[in-house]
C-alpha positions as CSV (number, residue, x, y, z in Angstrom):
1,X,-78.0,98.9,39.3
2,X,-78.0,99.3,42.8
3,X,-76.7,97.2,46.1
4,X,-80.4,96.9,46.2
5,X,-81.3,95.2,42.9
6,X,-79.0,93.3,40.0
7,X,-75.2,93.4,41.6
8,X,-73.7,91.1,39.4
9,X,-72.4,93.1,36.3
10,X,-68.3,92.5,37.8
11,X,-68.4,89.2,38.1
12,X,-66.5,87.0,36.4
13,X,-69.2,84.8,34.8
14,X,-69.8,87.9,33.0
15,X,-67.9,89.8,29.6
16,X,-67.8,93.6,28.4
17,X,-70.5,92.8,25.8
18,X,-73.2,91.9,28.8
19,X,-72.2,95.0,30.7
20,X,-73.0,96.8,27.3
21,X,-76.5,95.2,26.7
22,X,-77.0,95.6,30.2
23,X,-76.8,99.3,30.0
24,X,-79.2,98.6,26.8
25,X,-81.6,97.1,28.2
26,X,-81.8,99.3,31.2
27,X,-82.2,102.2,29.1
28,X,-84.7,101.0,27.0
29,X,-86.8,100.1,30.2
30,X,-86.6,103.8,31.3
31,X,-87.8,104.5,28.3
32,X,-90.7,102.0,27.6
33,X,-92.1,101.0,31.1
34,X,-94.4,102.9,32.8
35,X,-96.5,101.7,36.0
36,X,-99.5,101.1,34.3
37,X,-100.7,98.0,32.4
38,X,-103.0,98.6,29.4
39,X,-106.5,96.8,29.9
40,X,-106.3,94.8,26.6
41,X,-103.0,92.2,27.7
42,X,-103.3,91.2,23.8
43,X,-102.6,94.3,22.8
44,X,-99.9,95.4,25.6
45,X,-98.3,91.9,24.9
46,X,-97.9,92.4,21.3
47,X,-96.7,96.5,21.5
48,X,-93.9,95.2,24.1
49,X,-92.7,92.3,21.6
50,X,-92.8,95.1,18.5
51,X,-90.8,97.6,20.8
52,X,-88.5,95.0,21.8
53,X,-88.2,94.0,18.3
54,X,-87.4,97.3,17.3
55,X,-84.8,97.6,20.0
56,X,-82.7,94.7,18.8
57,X,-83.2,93.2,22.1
58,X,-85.2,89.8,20.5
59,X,-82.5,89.0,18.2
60,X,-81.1,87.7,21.9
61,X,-83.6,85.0,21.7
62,X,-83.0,83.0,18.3
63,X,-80.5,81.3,17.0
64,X,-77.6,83.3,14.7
65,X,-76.2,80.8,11.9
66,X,-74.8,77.7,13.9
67,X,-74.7,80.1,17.5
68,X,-77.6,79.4,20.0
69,X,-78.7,82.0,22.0
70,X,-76.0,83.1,24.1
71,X,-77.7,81.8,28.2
72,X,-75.9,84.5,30.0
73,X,-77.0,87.5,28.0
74,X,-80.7,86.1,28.2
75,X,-80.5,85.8,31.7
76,X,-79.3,89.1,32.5
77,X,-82.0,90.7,29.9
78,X,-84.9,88.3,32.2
79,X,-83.5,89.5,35.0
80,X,-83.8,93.5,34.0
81,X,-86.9,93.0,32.4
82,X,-88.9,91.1,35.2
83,X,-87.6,93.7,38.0
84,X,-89.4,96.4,35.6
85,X,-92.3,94.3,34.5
86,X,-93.4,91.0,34.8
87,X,-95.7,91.2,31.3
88,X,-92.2,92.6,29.7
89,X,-90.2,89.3,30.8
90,X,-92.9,87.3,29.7
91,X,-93.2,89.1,26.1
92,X,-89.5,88.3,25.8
93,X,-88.9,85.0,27.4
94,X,-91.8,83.5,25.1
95,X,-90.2,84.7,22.1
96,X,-87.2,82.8,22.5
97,X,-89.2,79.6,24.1
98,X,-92.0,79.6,21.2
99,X,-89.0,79.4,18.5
100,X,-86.3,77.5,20.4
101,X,-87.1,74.7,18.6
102,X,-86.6,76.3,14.9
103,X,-83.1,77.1,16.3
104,X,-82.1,74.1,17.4
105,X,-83.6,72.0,14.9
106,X,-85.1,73.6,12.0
107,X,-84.0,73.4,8.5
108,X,-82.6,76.2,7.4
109,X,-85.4,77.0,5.3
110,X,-87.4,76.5,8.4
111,X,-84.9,79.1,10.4
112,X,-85.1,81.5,7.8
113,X,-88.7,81.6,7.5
114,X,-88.9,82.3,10.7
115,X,-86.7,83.3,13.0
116,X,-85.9,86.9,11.2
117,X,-89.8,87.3,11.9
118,X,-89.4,86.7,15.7
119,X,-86.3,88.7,16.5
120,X,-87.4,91.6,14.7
121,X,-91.4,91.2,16.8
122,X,-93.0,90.4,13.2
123,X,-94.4,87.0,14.6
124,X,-95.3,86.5,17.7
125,X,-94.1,82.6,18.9
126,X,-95.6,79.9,21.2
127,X,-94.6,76.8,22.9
128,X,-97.6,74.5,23.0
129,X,-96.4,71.2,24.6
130,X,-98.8,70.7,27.8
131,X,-102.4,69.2,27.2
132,X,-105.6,68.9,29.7
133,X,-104.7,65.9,30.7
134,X,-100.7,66.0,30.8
135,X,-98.5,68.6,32.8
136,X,-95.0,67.3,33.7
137,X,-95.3,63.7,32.5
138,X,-94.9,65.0,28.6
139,X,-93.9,61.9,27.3
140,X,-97.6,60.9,27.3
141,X,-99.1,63.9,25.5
142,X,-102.1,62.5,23.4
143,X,-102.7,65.0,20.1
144,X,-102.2,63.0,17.3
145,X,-100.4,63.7,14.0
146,X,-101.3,61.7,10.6
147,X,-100.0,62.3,7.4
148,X,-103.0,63.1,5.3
149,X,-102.4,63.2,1.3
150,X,-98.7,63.9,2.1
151,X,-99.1,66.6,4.4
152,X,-99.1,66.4,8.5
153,X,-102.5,67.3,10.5
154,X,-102.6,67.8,14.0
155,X,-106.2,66.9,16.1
156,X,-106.5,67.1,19.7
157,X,-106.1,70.1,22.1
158,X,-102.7,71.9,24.0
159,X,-103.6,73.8,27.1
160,X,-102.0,76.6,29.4
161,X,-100.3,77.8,25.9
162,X,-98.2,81.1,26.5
163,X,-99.5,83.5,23.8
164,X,-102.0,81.0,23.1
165,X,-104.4,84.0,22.0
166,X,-102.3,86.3,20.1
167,X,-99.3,83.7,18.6
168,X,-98.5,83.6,14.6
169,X,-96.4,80.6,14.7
170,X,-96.3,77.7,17.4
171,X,-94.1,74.9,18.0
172,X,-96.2,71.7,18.6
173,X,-95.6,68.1,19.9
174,X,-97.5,65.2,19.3
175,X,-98.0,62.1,19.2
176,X,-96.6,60.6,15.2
177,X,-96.4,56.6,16.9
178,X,-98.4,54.4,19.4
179,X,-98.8,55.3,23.2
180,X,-97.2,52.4,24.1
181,X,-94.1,54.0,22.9
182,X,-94.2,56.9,24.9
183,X,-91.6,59.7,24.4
184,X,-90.1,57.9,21.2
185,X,-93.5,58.1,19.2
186,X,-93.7,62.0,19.8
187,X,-92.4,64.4,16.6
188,X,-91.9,68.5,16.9
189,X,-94.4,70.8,14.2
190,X,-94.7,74.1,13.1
191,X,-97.7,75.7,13.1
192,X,-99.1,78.8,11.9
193,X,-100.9,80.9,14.0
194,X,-104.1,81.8,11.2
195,X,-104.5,78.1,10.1
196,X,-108.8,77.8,9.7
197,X,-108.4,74.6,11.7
198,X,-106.6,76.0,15.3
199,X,-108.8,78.1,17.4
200,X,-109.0,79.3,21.0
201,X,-111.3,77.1,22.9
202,X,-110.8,78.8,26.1
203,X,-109.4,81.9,27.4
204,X,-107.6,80.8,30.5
205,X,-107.4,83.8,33.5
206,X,-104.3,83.6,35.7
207,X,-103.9,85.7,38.7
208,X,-101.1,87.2,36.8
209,X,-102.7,88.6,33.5
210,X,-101.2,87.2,30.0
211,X,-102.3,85.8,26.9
212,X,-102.8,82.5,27.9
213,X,-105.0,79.7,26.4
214,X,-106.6,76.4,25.8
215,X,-106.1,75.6,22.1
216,X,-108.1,73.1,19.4
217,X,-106.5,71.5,16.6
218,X,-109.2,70.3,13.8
219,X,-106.9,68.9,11.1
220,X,-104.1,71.7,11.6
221,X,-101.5,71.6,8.6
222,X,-98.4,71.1,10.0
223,X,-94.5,71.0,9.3
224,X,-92.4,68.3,10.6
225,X,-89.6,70.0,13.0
226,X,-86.5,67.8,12.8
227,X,-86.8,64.1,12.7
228,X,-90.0,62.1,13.2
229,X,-90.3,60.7,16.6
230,X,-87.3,63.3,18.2
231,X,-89.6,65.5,19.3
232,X,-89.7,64.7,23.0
233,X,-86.2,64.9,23.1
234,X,-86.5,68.4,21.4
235,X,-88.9,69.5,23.5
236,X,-86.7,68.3,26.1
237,X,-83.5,70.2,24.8
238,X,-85.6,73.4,24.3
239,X,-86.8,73.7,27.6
240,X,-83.0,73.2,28.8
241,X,-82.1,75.9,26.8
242,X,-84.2,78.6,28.7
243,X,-84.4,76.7,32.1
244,X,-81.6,78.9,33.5
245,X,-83.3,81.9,32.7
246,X,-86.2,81.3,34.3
247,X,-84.2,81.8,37.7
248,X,-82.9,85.2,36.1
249,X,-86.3,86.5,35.7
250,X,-86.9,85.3,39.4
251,X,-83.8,87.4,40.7
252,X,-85.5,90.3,39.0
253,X,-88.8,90.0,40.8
254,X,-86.9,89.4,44.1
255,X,-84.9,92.2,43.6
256,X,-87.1,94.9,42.9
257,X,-89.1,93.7,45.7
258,X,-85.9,94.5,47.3
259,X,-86.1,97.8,46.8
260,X,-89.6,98.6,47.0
261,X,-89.3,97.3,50.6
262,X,-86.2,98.9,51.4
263,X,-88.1,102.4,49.7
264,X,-90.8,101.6,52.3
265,X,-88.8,100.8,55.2
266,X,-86.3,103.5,55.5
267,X,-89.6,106.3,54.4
268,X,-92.2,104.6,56.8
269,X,-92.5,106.2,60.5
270,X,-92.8,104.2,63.3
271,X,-92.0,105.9,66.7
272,X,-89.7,108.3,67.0
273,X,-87.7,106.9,63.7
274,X,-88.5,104.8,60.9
275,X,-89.6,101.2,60.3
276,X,-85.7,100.6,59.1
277,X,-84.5,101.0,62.5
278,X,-86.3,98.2,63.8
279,X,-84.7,95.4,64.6
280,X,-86.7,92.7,63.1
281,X,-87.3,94.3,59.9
282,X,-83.6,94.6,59.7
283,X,-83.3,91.0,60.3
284,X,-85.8,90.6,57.3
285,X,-84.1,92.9,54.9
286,X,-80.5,91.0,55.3
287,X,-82.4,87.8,54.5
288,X,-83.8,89.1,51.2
289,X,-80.4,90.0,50.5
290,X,-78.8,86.8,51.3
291,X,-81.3,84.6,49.3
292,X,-81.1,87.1,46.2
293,X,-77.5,86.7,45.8
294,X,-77.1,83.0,46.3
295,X,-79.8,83.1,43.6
296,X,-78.1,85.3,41.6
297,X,-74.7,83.2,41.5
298,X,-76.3,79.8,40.9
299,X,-77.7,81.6,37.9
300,X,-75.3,83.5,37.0
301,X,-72.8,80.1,37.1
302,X,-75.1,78.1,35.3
303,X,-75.8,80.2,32.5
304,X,-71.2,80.2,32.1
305,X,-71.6,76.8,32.3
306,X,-74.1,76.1,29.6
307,X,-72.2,79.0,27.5
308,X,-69.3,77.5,27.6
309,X,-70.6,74.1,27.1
310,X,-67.6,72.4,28.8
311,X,-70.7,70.1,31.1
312,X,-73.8,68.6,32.1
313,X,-75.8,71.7,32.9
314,X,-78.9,69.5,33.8
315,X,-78.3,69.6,37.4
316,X,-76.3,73.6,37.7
317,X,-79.6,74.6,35.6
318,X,-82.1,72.8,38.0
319,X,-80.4,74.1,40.8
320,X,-80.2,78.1,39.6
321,X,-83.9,77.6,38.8
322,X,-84.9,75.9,41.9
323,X,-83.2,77.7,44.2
324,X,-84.0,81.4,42.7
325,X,-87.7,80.4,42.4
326,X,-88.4,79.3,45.7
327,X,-86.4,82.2,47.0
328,X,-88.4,84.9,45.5
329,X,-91.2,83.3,46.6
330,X,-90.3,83.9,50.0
331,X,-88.0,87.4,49.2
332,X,-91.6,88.5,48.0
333,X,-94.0,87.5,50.7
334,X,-91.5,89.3,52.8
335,X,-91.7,92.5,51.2
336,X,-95.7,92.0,51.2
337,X,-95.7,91.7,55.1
338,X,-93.7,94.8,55.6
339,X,-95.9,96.7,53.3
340,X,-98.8,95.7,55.6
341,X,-102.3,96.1,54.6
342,X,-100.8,98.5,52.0
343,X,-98.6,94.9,50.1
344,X,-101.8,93.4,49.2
345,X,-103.6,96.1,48.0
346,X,-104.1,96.0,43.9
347,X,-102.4,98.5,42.4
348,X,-99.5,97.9,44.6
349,X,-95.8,96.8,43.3
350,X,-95.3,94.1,45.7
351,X,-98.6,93.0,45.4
352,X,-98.0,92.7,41.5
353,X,-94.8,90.7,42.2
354,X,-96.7,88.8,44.5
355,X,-98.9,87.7,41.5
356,X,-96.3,87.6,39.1
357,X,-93.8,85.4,41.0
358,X,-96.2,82.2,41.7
359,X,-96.1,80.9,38.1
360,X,-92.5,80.6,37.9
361,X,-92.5,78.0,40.8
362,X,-94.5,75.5,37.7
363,X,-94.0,76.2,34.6
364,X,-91.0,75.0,32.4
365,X,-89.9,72.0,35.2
366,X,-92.0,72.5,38.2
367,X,-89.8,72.8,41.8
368,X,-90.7,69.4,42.8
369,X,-89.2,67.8,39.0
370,X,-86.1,69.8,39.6
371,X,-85.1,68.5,42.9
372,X,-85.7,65.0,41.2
373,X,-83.4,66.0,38.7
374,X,-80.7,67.3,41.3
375,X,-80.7,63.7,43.2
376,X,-81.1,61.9,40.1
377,X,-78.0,63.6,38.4
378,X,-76.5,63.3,42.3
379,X,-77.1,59.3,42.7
380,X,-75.6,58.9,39.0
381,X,-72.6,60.4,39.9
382,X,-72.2,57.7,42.7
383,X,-72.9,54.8,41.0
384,X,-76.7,54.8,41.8
């Protein structure tokens, strides 16, 4: 990779096998990305999860025996991905979030049903944990589950479900006790996707196109996941799991905005030289760079951290996915500005990233829960 884009493959958070899958995954980018999106995102999203199941690359994502998903080889794989395509990260990233759960709590009959299925892009997995009426305060997620004749049944409705259109097997939370015990009356499920009693009951359009969706459950069989009334807590642990790489796939966007605006600057005339020559773009540029690599090393020490498990990674995970997402916010309007009229024109890279970027600031732990987890983890630590 370039001084431009993903500098990070000599550090020491990093082994000889990531440099390897690196080299992997770049290759099979080159060989599978092209600048174009197909106009079905069902479709596209379900070739790029069989291709990337054929590739090996989603065995990255489940769990192997006892071994969770190594943090550090997902993050670097988010981080190629996203700098080559944003629908590619997502086609990834969901197939390790939509079966998280299975791996770190599934029976092993569960595990084996299933997560084979996912890593070789079989079954396509969701995450369905947010509801119409409850975002970030998840403890008070309102679906009910009742045993019925010795089998679970789900009613109610999840919303802003990742895959939510095109999913064959979704991890579910709801509610198995009263409200009034909040997180501790929620349990984990497994769904399947073709069960008569989930449909889609809305389409939802993002300004960044993926298969996203409001869902109804009328009676849904369901599999209990783990224990009953854990399943905040493993809805809680799965989300941990992947924060990190949420920041990885952030560094990717920033980066190849990076280099799209250092392609623009150093081609682009302006006087008697180019745009690059100016002072004040200049001044731009080394600011991109600056917030991309203190991005890159929070992640980058987070995911080691979490790897090697020695910690607490709540508050290094917060922080890598704070800190990068925020960033690339900014990394990316910068890159639209210098593009001028031509950064916000469709059809445009940066104006793609600029699309593509917004979500991560919300989803899994929105910015303004993650600085809440920073000071609470902070005031702990003194007594507080």
């Amino acid at each position: 990779m370039t001084r431009t884009g993903l500098d990070w493959l000599d550090w020491p958070f990093l082994e000889e096998r990531h440099r390897q899958l690196h080299a992997r995954v770049s290759d099979w980018c080159a060989e599978n990305i092209g600048e174009h999106h197909d106009d079905d995102v069902d479709t596209e999203c379900r070739n790029l999860v069989a291709s990337l199941g054929s590739a090996g690359i989603l065995k990255l994502c489940v769990a192997d025996g006892d071994r969770l998903p190594d943090v550090r080889s997902l993050a670097l794989t988010r981080a190629l991905l996203a700098s080559c395509s944003g629908l590619a990260d997502f086609a990834f990233a969901m197939q390790g979030l939509g079966s998280g759960a299975i791996s770190l709590s599934g029976s092993e009959a569960q595990k084996a049903d299933w997560l084979p299925k996912v890593a070789s892009g079989e079954a396509i997995a969701a995450y369905a944990l947010t509801e119409p009426e409850t975002g970030s305060d998840a403890a008070n997620i309102a679906m009910r589950a009742e045993q019925i004749g010795g089998e679970w049944r789900l009613t109610g409705e999840k919303s802003y479900i990742s895959n939510g259109t095109i999913a064959d097997v979704l991890t579910v939370f709801a509610r198995t006790g009263s409200v009034e015990e909040g997180a501790r009356g929620i349990s984990a499920f497994i769904v399947r996707g073709d069960d008569s009693g989930l449909s889609v009951a809305e389409r939802i359009e993002v300004i960044a196109p993926h298969p996203l969706a409001r869902l109804s459950f009328d009676g849904v069989s369901a599999e209990l996941l783990g224990t009953e009334g854990e399943g905040f807590k493993i809805a809680m642990q799965t989300l941990n799991l992947f924060r990190v790489t949420v920041g990885a796939a952030a560094v990717g966007f920033a980066s190849r905005a990076l280099r799209e605006a250092v392609g623009f600057a150093t081609t682009r005339k302006l006087g008697a030289g180019t745009l690059a020559d100016n002072a004040v773009t200049q001044e731009k540029l080394a600011e991109m760079a600056l917030a991309i690599d203190a991005s890159a090393l929070l992640v980058a020490r987070a995911a080691w951290q979490q790897d090697m498990g020695k910690a607490d990674n709540r508050r290094a995970a917060a922080m890598a996915k704070l800190h990068a997402t925020d960033e690339a916010q900014k990394v990316i309007d910068m890159a639209v500005q210098m593009h001028g009229g031509l950064g916000v024109t469709r059809g445009a890279k940066v104006e793609e990233l600029y699309r593509e970027i917004r979500a991560l600031r919300i989803y899994e732990g929105a910015s303004e829960v993650q600085r809440m987890v920073i000071a609470k983890d902070l005031l702990k630590e003194h007594g507080r």
